[in-house]
Every structure is written in structure tokens, then in C-alpha cells.
C-alpha positions as CSV (number, residue, x, y, z in Angstrom):
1,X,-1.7,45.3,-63.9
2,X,-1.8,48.1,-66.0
3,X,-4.9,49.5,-68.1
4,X,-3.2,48.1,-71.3
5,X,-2.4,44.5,-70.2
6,X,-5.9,44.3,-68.6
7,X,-7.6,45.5,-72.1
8,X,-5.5,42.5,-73.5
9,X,-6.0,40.0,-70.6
10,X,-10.2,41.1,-71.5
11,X,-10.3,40.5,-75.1
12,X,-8.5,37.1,-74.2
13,X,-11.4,35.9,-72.1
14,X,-14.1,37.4,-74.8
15,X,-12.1,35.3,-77.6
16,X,-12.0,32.1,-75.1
17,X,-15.7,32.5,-74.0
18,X,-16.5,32.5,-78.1
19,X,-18.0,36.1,-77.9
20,X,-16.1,36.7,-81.4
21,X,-18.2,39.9,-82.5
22,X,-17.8,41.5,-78.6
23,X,-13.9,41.3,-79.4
24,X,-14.2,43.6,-82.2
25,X,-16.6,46.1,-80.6
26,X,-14.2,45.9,-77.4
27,X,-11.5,46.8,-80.0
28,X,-13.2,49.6,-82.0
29,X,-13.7,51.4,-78.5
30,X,-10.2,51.0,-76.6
31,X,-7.3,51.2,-78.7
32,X,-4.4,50.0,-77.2
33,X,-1.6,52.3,-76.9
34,X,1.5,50.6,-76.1
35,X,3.2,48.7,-79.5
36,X,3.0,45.4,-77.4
37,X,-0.8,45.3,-75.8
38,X,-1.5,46.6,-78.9
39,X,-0.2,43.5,-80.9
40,X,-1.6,41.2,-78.2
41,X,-5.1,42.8,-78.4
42,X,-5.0,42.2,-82.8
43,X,-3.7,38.6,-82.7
44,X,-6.6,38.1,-80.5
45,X,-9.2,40.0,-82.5
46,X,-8.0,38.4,-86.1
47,X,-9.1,34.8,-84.3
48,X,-11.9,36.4,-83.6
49,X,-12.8,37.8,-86.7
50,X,-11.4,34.8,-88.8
51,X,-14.2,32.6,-86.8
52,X,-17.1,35.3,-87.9
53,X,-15.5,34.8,-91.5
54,X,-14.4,38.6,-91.8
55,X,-10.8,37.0,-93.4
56,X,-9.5,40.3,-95.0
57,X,-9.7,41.8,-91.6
58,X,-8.3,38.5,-89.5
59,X,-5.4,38.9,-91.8
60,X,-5.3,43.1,-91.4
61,X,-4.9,42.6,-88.0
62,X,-2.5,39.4,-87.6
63,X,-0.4,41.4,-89.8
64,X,0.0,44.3,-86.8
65,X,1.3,41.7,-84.4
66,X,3.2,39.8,-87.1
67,X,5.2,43.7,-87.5
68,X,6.1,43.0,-83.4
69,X,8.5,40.2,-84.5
70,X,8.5,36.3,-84.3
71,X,7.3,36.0,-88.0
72,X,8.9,35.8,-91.4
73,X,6.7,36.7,-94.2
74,X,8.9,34.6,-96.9
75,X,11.5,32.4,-96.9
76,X,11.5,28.4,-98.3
77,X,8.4,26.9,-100.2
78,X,5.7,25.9,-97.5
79,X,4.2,22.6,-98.5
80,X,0.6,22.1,-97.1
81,X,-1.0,18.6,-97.1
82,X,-4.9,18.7,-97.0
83,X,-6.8,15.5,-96.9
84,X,-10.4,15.7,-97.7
85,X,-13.5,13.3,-98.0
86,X,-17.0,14.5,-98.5
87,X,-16.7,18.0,-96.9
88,X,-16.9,20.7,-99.2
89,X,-18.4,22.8,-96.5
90,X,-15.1,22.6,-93.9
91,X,-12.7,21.7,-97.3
92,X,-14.0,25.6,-98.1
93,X,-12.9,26.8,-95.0
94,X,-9.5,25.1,-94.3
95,X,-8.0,26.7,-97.9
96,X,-9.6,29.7,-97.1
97,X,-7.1,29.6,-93.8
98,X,-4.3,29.1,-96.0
99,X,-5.0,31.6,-98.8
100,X,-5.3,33.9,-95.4
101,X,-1.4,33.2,-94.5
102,X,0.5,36.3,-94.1
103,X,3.7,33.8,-95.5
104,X,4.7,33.4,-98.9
105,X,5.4,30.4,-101.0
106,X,2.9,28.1,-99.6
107,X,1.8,25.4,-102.4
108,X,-1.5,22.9,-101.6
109,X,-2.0,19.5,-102.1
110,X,-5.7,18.6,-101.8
111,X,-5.8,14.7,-101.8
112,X,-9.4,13.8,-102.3
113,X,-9.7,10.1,-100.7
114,X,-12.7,8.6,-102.7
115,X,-15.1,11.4,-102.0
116,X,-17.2,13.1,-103.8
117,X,-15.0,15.8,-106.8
118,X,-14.1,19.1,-105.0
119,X,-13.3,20.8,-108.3
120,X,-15.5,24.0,-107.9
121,X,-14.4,24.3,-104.2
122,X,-10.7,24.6,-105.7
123,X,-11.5,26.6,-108.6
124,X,-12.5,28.8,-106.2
125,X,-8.6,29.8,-105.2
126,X,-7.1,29.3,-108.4
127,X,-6.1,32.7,-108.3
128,X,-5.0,32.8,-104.6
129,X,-2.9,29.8,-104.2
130,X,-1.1,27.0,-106.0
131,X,-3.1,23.9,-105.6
132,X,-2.6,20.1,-107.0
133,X,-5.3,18.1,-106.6
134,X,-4.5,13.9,-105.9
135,X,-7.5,11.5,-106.1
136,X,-7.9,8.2,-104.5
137,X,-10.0,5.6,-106.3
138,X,-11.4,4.2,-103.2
139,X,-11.4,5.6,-99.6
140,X,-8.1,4.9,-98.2
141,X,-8.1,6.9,-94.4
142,X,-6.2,9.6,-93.3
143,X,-2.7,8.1,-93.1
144,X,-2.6,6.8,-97.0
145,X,-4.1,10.6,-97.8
146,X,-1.2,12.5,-96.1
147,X,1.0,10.1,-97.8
148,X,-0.1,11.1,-101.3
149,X,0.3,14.7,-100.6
150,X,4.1,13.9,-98.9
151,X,5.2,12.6,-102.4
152,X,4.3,15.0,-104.6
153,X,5.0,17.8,-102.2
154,X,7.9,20.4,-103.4
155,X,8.5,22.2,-100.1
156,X,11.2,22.7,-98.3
157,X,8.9,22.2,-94.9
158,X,5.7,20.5,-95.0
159,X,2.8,20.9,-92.8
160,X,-1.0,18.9,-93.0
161,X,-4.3,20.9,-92.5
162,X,-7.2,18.3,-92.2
163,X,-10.3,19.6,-94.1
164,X,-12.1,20.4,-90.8
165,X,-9.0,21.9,-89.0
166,X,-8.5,25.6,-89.6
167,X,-5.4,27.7,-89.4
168,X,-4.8,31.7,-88.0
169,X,-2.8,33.7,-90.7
170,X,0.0,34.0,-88.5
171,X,1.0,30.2,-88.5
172,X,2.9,29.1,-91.2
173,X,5.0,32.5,-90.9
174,X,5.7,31.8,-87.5
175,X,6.9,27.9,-87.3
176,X,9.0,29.3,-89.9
177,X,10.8,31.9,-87.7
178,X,11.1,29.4,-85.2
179,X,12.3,27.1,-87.0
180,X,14.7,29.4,-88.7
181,X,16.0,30.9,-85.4
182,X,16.5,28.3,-83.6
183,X,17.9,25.6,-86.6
184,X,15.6,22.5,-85.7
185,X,13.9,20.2,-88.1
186,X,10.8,20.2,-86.3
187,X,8.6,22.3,-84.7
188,X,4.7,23.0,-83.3
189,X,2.7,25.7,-81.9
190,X,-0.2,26.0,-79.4
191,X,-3.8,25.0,-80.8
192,X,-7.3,25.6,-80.0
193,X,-10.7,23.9,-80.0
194,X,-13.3,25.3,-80.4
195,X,-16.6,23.4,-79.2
196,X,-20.5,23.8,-79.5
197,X,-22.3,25.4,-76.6
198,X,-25.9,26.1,-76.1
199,X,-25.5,29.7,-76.5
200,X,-22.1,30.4,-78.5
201,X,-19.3,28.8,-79.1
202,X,-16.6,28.3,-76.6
203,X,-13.1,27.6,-76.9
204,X,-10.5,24.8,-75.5
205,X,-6.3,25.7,-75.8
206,X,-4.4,23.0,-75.9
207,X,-1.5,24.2,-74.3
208,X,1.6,22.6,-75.6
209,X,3.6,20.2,-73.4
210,X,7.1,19.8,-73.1
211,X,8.1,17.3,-75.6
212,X,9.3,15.2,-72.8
213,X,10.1,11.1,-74.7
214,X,8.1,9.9,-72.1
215,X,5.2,12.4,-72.7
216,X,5.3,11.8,-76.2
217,X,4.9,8.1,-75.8
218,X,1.9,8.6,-73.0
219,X,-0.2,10.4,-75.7
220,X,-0.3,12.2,-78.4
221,X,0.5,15.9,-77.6
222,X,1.1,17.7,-81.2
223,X,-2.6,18.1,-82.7
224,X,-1.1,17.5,-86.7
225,X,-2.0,20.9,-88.0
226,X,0.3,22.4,-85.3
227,X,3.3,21.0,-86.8
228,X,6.1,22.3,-89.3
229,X,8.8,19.4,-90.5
230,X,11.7,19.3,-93.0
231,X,10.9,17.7,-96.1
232,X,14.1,15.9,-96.0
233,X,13.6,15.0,-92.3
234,X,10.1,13.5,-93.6
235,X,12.2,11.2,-96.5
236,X,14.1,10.2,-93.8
237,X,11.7,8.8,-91.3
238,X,9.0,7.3,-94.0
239,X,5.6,7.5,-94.3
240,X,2.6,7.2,-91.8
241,X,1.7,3.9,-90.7
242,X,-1.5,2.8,-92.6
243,X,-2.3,0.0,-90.7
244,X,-3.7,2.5,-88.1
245,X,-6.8,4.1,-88.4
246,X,-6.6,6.6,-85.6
247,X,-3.9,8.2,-84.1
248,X,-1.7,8.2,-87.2
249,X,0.2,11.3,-86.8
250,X,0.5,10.2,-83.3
251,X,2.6,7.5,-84.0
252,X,4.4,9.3,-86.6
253,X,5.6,12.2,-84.3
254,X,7.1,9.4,-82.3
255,X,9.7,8.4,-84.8
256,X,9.8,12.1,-85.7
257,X,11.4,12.7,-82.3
258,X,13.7,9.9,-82.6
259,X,15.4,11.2,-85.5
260,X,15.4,15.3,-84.7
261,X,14.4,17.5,-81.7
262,X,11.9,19.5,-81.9
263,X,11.2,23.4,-80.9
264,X,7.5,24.3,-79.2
265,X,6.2,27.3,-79.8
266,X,3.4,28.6,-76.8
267,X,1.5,30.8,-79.6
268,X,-1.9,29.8,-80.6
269,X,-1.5,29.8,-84.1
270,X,-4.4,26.8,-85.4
271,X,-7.6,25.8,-84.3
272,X,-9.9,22.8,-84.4
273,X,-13.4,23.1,-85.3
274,X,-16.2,21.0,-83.7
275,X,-19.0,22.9,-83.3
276,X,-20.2,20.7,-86.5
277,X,-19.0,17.6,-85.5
278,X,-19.4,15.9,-89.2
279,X,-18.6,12.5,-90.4
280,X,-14.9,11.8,-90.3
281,X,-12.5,10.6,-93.0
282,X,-10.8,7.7,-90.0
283,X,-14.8,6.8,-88.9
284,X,-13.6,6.9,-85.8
285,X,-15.0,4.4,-83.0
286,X,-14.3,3.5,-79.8
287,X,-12.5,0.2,-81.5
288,X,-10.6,1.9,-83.9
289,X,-9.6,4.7,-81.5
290,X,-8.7,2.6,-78.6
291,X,-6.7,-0.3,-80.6
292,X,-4.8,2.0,-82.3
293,X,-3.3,3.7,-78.5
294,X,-3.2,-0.4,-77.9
295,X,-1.1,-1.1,-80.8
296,X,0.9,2.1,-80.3
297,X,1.7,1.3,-76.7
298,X,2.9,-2.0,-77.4
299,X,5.0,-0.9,-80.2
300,X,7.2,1.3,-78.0
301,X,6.5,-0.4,-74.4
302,X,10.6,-0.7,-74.0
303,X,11.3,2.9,-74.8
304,X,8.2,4.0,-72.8
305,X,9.4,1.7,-69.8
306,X,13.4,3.0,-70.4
307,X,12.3,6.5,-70.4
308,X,9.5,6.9,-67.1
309,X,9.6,3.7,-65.2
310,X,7.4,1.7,-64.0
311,X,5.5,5.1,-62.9
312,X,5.3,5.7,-66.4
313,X,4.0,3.0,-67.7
314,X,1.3,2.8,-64.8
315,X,0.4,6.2,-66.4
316,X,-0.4,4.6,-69.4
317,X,-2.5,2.0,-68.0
318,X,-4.4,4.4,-66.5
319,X,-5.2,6.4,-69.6
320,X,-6.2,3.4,-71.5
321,X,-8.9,3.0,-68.8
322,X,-10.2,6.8,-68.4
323,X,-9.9,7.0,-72.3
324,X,-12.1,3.9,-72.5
325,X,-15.1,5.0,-70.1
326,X,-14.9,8.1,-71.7
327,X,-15.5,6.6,-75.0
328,X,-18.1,3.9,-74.3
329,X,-21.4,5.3,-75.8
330,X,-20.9,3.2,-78.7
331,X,-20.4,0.1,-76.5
332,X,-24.2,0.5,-75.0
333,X,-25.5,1.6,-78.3
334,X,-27.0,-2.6,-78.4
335,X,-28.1,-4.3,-75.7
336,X,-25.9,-6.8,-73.4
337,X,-26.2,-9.9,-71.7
338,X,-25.8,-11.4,-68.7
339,X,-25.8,-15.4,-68.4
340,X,-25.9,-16.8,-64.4
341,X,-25.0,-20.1,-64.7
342,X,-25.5,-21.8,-61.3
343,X,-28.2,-22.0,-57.9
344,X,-28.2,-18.5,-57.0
345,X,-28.6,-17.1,-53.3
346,X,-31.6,-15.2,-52.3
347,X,-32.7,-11.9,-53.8
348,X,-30.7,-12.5,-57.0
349,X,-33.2,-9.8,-58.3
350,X,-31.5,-7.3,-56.0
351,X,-27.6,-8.5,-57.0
352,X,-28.5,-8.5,-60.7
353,X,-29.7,-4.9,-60.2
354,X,-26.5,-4.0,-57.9
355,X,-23.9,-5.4,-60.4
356,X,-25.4,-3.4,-63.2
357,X,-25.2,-0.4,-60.9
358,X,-21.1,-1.2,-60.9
359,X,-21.0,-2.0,-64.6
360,X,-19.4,1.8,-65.5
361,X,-17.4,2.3,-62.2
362,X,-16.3,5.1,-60.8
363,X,-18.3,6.1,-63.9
364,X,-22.3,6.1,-63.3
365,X,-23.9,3.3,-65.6
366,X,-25.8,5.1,-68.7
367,X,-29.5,4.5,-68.7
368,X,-29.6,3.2,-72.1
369,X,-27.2,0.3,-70.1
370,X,-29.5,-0.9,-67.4
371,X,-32.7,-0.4,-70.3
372,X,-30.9,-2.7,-72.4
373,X,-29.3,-4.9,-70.3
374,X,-30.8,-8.5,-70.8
375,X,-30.7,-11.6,-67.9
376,X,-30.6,-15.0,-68.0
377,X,-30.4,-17.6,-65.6
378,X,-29.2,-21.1,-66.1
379,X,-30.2,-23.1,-62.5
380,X,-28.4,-26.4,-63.3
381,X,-24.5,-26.1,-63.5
382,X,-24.9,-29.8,-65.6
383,X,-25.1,-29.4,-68.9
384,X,-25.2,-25.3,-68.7
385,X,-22.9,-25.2,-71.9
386,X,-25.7,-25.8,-74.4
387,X,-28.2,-23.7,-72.3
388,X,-25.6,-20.7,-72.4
389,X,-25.2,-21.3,-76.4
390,X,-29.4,-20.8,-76.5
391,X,-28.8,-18.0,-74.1
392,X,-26.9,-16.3,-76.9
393,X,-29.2,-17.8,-80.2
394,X,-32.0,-15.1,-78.0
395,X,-29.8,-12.8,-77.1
396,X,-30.1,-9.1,-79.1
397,X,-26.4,-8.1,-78.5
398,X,-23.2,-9.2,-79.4
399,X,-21.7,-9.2,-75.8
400,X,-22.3,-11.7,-73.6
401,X,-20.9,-11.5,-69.7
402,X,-21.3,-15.0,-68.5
403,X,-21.2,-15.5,-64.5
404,X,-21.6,-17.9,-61.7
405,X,-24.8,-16.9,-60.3
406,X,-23.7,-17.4,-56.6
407,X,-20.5,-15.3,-57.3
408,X,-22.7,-12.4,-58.8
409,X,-21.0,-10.0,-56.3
410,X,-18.0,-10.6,-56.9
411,X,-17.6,-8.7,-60.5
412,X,-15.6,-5.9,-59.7
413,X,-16.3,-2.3,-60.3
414,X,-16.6,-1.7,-63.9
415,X,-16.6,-4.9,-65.3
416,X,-18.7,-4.3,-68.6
417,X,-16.8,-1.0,-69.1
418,X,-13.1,-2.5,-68.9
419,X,-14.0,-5.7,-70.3
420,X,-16.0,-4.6,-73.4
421,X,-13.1,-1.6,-74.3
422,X,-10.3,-4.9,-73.8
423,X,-12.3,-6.5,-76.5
424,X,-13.0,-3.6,-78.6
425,X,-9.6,-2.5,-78.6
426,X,-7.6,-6.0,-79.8
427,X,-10.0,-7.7,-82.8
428,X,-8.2,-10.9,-82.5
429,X,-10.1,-11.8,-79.9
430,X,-13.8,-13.0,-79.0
431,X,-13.9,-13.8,-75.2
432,X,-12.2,-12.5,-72.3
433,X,-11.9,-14.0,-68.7
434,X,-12.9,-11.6,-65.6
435,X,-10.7,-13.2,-62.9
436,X,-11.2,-12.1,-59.7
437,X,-8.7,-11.8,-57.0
438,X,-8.7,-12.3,-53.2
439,X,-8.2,-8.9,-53.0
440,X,-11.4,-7.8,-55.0
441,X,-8.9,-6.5,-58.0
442,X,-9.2,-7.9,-62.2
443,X,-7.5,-8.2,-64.7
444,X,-7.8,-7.6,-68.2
445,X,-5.4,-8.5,-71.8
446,X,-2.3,-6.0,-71.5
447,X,-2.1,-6.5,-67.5
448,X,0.0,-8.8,-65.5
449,X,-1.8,-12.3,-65.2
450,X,-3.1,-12.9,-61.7
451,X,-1.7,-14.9,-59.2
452,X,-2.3,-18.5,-59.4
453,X,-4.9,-18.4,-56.8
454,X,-7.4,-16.6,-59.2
455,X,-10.7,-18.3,-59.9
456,X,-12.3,-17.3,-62.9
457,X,-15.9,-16.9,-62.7
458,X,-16.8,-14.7,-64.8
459,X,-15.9,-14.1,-68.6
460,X,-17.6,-11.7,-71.6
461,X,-17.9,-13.5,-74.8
462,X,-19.2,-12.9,-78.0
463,X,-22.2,-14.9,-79.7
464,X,-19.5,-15.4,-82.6
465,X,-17.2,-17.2,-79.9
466,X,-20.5,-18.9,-78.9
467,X,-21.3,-20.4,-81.6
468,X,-18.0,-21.4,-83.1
469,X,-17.5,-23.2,-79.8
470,X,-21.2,-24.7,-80.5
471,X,-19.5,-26.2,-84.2
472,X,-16.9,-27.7,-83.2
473,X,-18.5,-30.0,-80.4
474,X,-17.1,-28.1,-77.4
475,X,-20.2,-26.5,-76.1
476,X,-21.4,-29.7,-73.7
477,X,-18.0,-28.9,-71.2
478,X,-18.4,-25.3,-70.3
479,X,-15.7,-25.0,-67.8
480,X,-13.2,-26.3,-70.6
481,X,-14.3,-23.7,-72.9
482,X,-14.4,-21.1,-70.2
483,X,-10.5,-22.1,-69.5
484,X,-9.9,-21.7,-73.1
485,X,-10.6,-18.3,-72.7
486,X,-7.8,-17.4,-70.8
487,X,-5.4,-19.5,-73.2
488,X,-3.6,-16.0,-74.9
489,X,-5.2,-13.2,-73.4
């Protein structure tokens, strides 16, 4: 490597490792000679700057690698979409990205959804930009918001900046060029994260994927500030889904790529800020998050199928799982329960503690999990039904994993994680069967039902199920009720 490609290949690794104000200094000492390191080196240290909030100068130096090429500084009116609740902090920042854009027209729509007014935040670019404000009368999530801003929009291509997203001055004038030269509809560039550390800030690059059908049905690989579309494209496919709380743009780039290819651009050219982590405008939870993938992946199950396989669509079952452990702190945040119902063996002391120690496999159990984790024991199988209803009258949580004592072992890795995220991720339902196989394996709602050999031992319920069962006269045959679990799932 040469001297020049190693100063920019440096400055690179400073930006990634969040040493922001290092970049600069690095800069101010070794000017780059060549026109191309040298371009490299100030894309590099205007992200770096823009995150110490020196703007003039981000946008100084973007500007000396926009001269390189692969950026338009006008053409079409740029409509950006910027839903905003309660953050006037972030809201702040996010137009101060787009006043920063070395492209001109750009016009703003700020849709306030039910939040607190944001009027002295916009006065604040009055000058700079050409803002509208929308306000919702009640809080109406993310999807509704972008919808707002989509009809009054006036651009020629629209783009959406969430109020804690942030964008590099080069962006809007680059999706433009590419979308320009190469005559698509659609388009998005690389993003960035960048994520809290205990000393500084580091970064995280989402590296674009090939927008692969199959890919894009897997999950969702277009972060939604990344993206440039034709307004007329945007007529044509509608608006986003408000039935979903999560994962809205996800689902929307799927019928995006129905109707119009899109270009991918490798450049960083946005960034995601969570070094703040504040409330968002989805209050997104592990149920929201994870029935929102559900209801996407049933939604386009044929396509996904048609377009990978049966590979494929293993792949997706698989993700659905990982994403779940991943996202299970709010699923120990109360305590569970596990009913035995049943003469136990010996040592049921010692099985109790080992199927706990399985509850979160491959995943170790979180303490808060075993702390938390109540047990009861029901010795008589006769009349158990009532005795599990009083189980769950004392119970603290709302889960419930009911069990035949004797069968304790038999739970298979995981159980609370996979069983709980099922639940969490489909509200129509309050109980779920854990069927074990001969061959140790479970099933869940989403996967093939089990052979007909199965014997269902095990189930998680909630005290709502409980009690409704309780009403109606059905608690005194718990095996019926069990078997009524399984009736849909």
C-alpha cells in the first residue's frame, strides 16, 4: 500500500473506533496529496466532524470529495419526510443534517405525531430550509406519520429521516446521481450506527446487501433513511401499512421491489444514532417487534418459498428464533411459573433447578430468570385442574409453564425462551402446547405440527386463559383443556 491509501485506510479506523476529534488532528498534520486519498480522507473527516457538531466544517470537507464525482449538487425537488414525537433534542439534530446537504431543492415535512409543539426547534431553520409542519391529534406511530408527510410532499423523490436518524451532507446529492445515472426508481446507500461505549463512541456499518427477493423477504436490509424513491413510484405502491407497529418500512420496501428495481449504492452516506437510546415513537417491544416479522413472514411466505426454497425459508425460522433470545429481557422483566402437576421422581429439587438452567438455550438463562422463577407442585393428578387455577390466583406473573412433574426432563432446550416469544409475537393467543417428540425436538405456532406420536406434557399459559377456562366450567378436566390448547396453534 502506498503512504496515501494507508493515511486514508487510518482515518477510517479512527472514524470507526468513534475517535472523531483524533480524525481531525490526523488531518491537520498529513495532507493527502493525491486528488483521490485526498477525497477519501475528507468524506471521512466531515463524519467525523458532523458527530462533534462542527457542521460548517462537515459540510467544507464533504464538499472536497463531492468535487471527485458521484454527486449532483441540484437537480429535481428532494422531499424529506421527518416524523417526530417528544424529541426536540434528536428533532434538532436530524434538520440540522439536512440544512447541512450539499443538494439543492430539498423541502421538509416535520409530522409531529401527538407530541409535545416543536415550533421553536423549526423556527430555528426558517431561514435555512423550507419546512411544513403536519400535526397529529393523537399519537398515531411511525407508519401513519410517514404517511402524512408522503401526501403533502411536492418532490420529485422522497426520502424519510426519523428524528433520531442523522444524515452526512453528501447523501441526498448522491442517491440523486445514482439514481440519475443509472435511471432506477429506487435507490439506497450504506449506513452506520453509531453505539455507546464505556469510553467513546464506536461505530457499526451496515454494509448494504445485494437486494437479492429472497434477502429482502429474510429481513429487512434498507435502514429507511438510506433510501431515495420516485414520488410517482410511491403513488403507485400506496402507503405504509399501519397495522404494523415495527418494521413498517420493512414491509414497504418489499412491495417497493415488486414494482421497480432498485440501485445500491456502497457509500456511507447516513447514520443512526444510539448512544442516547431515548423513548421511541413505535414503543417498541419484544411483542410488537417480533409479531410484526411474524405477520410479515406470513404475508409473503409463497414468494419467500418461490424465491429460496425450502433453504430459505429454514433461514427464516432460524432468525425468528435468534431474533427472539436476543430480545427476551422484557420477557423476564416479571416473574414466571412453573406448575408440576403429577407424583414426581426423586430429587425434583435438582430437575426443577436443571430445567431452569435450559430455559434460554444455547442462550445462558438471565439471573433475574432463575430469581424470579416461581414453583409449584400439584401431587395428585385428580382434580389438579382447580389446583393449577389457584396455582395461577398466587402466581406474580402472567406466564404460566404447566408440566407433568415426572416428565420434568423432558422440556427441551429453551422452552421458556421459544415458548414465551411464540406467544408474544401472535396476540390471538393465550396458551401454547410444548409437545415433545421421540426425538427430543418441539414445536411451536408457525412450525410443522408433530407427528401423531407426540405427547403433550407440557404447555405455557396465561392466568387470563386460566381463569376464562375457570368461568366457563372447564377447569375440573385438565387434560381436556390442556388438548384445547393445541386446537389452532
Amino acid at each position: 500500500m502506498t503512504d496515501q491509501v494507508l493515511l486514508a485506510e487510518h482515518v477510517r479506523h479512527l472514524l470507526y473506533a468513534g475517535r472523531f476529534a483524533d480524525v481531525l488532528q490526523l488531518l491537520a498534520r498529513e495532507r493527502p496529496v493525491s486528488a483521490d486519498a485526498a477525497a477519501d480522507v475528507c468524506l471521512s473527516a466531515a463524519m467525523a466532524a458532523q458527530h462533534l457538531g462542527q457542521w460548517d466544517t462537515a459540510r467544507e470537507l464533504a464538499a472536497v470529495w463531492a468535487r471527485r464525482g458521484g454527486h449532483l449538487a441540484t437537480g429535481p425537488l428532494v422531499t424529506l419526510v421527518v416524523p417526530t414525537h417528544d424529541r426536540p433534542a434528536t428533532l434538532r439534530r436530524a434538520l440540522r443534517s439536512i440544512a447541512a446537504q450539499l443538494y439543492r431543492p430539498i423541502e421538509v415535512v416535520v409530522v409531529n405525531d401527538a407530541g409535545r409543539p416543536v415550533d421553536d426547534v423549526l423556527a430555528e431553520f426558517e431561514n435555512l430550509l423550507p419546512l411544513r409542519l403536519e400535526t397529529h391529534a393523537e399519537n398515531r406511530y411511525l407508519a401513519a406519520a410517514r404517511n402524512t408527510g408522503m401526501a403533502v410532499a411536492r418532490g420529485t423523490w422522497i426520502g424519510f429521516l426519523d428524528d433520531d436518524d442523522q444524515l452526512y451532507p453528501h447523501h441526498v446529492g448522491h442517491l440523486v446521481h445514482v439514481l440519475t445515472t443509472e435511471r432506477t426508481r429506487a435507490a439506497a446507500s450504506g449506513a452506520c450506527a453509531i453505539l455507546p461505549a464505556e469510553s467513546q463512541p464506536r461505530f457499526e456499518i451496515y454494509a448494504p446487501r445485494p437486494l437479492v427477493r429472497g434477502e429482502l423477504l429474510l429481513e429487512n436490509v434498507i435502514p429507511v433513511q438510506s433510501a431515495l424513491i420516485e414520488h410517482s413510484l410511491a403513488r403507485e405502491i400506496g402507503t405504509f401499512d399501519t397495522t404494523l407497529r415495527a418494521n413498517e418500512d420493512w414491509e414497504y420496501w418489499i412491495r417497493t421491489a415488486r414494482a421497480a428495481a432498485w440501485s445500491q449504492s456502497t457509500l456511507v452516506t447516513s447514520c443512526v444514532d444510539k448512544t442516547d437510546a431515548p423513548a421511541t415513537m413505535t414503543g417498541k417491544g419484544v411483542a410488537s417487534f417480533l409479531l410484526a416479522h411474524a405477520d410479515i413472514y406470513r404475508r409473503y411466505d409463497d414468494e419467500l418459498r418461490a424465491a429460496g426454497g425450502a433453504t430459505l425459508a429454514a433461514r427464516v425460522e432460524q432468525a425468528m428464533y435468534c431474533m427472539a433470545l436476543r430480545t427476551l429481557d422484557e420477557l423476564v422483566a416479571e416473574p414466571a411459573a412453573l406448575v408440576l402437576v403429577g407424583p414426581a421422581r426423586e430429587n425434583l429439587q435438582h430437575a426443577v433447578a436443571q430445567a431452569a438452567a435450559r430455559a434460554f438455550a444455547p442462550f445462558e438463562a438471565p439471573q433475574a430468570f432463575g430469581e424470579r422463577l416461581q414453583v409449584f407442585h400439584v401431587p395428585a393428578v385428580e382434580g389438579s385442574a382447580a389446583a393449577v387455577v389457584e396455582c395461577a390466583r398466587r402466581a406474580a406473573g402472567r406466564w404460566l409453564v404447566v408440566s407433568d412433574a415426572a416428565a420434568l426432563e423432558t422440556l427441551p432446550d429453551g422452552w421458556f425462551a421459544h415458548a414465551a416469544a411464540a406467544l408474544a409475537a401472535d396476540r390471538r393467543f393465550d396458551a401454547l402446547a410444548i409437545d415433545v417428540t421421540a426425538n427430543g425436538g418441539w414445536w411451536w405456532r408457525g412450525c410443522p405440527r408433530p407427528a401423531s406420536s407426540t405427547v403433550t406434557s407440557s404447555a405455557m399459559v396465561s392466568r387470563k386463559w386460566l381463569e376464562g377456562r375457570s368461568r366457563r366450567g372447564s377447569a375440573a378436566a385438565w387434560p381436556t383443556v390442556l388438548d384445547a390448547a393445541v386446537v389452532g396453534l
